[in-house]
C-alpha beads as a LAMMPS data file, in Angstrom:
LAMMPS data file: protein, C-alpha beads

62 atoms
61 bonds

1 atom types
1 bond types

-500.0 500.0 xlo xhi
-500.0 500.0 ylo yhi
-500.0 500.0 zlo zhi

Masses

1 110.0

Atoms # bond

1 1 1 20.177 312.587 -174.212
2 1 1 16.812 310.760 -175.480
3 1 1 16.290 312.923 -178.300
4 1 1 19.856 312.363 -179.506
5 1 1 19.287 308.411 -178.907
6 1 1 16.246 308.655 -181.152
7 1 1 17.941 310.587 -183.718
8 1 1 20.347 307.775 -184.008
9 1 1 18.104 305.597 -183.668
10 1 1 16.152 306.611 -186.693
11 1 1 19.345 307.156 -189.018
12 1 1 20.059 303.610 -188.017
13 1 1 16.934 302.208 -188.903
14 1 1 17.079 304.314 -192.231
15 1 1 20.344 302.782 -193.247
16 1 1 19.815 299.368 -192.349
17 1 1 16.229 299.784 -195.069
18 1 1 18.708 301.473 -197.498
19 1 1 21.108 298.594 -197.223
20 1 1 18.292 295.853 -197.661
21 1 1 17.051 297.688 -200.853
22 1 1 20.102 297.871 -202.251
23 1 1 20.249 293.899 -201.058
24 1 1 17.310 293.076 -202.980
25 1 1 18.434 294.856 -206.458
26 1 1 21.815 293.149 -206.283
27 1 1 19.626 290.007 -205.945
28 1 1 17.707 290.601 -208.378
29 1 1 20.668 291.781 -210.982
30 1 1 22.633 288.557 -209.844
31 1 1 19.623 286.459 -210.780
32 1 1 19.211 288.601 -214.024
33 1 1 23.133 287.979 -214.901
34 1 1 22.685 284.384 -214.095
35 1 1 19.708 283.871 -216.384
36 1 1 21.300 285.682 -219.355
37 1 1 24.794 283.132 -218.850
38 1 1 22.849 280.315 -219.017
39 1 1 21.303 281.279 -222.229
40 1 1 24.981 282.481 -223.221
41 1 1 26.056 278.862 -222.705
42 1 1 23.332 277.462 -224.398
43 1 1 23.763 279.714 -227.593
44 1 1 27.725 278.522 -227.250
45 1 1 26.789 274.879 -226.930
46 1 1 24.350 274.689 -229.879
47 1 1 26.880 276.432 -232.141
48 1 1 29.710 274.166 -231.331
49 1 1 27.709 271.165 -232.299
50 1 1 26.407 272.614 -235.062
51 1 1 30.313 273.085 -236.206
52 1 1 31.081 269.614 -234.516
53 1 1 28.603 268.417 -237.270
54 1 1 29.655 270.141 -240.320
55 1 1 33.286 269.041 -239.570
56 1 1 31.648 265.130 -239.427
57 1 1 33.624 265.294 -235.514
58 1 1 32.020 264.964 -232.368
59 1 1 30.843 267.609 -229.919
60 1 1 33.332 269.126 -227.727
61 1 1 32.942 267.381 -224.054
62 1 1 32.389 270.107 -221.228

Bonds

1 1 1 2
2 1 2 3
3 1 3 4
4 1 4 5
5 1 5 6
6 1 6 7
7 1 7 8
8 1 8 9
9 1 9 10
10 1 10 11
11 1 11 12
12 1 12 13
13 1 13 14
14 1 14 15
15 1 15 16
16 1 16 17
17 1 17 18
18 1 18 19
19 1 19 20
20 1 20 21
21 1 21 22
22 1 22 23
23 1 23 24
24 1 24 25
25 1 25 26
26 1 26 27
27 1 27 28
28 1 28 29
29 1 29 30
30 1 30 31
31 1 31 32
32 1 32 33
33 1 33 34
34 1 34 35
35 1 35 36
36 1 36 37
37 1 37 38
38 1 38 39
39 1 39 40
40 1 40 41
41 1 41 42
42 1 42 43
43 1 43 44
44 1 44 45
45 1 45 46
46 1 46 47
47 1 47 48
48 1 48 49
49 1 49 50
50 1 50 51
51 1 51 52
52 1 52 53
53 1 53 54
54 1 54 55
55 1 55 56
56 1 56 57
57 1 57 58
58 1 58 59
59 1 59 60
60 1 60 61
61 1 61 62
């Protein structure tokens, strides 16, 4: 009965360090995607006032 505890036991403990690696590259992917929207945004905000000039109009409010 012990060695069968410790055998679950150990598959437990390798599955709760599988799930917190996989954690920490979702993390790190989310904070990726994050950073490359923002810079999406930016790239989108510059070229609508850039337009927003040419037309003579003012920037669209968002």
């Amino acid at each position: 009965m012990t060695r069968h505890l410790e055998t679950a036991l150990e598959q437990l403990r390798q599955s709760l360090t599988l799930g917190q690696d996989r954690l920490a590259q979702l993390d790190t992917e989310a904070a990726q995607l994050r950073h490359d929207m923002l810079s999406l945004a930016g790239k989108i905000q510059s070229l609508e006032e850039i337009l927003a000039s040419e037309a003579g109009g003012d920037p669209p409010a968002n």
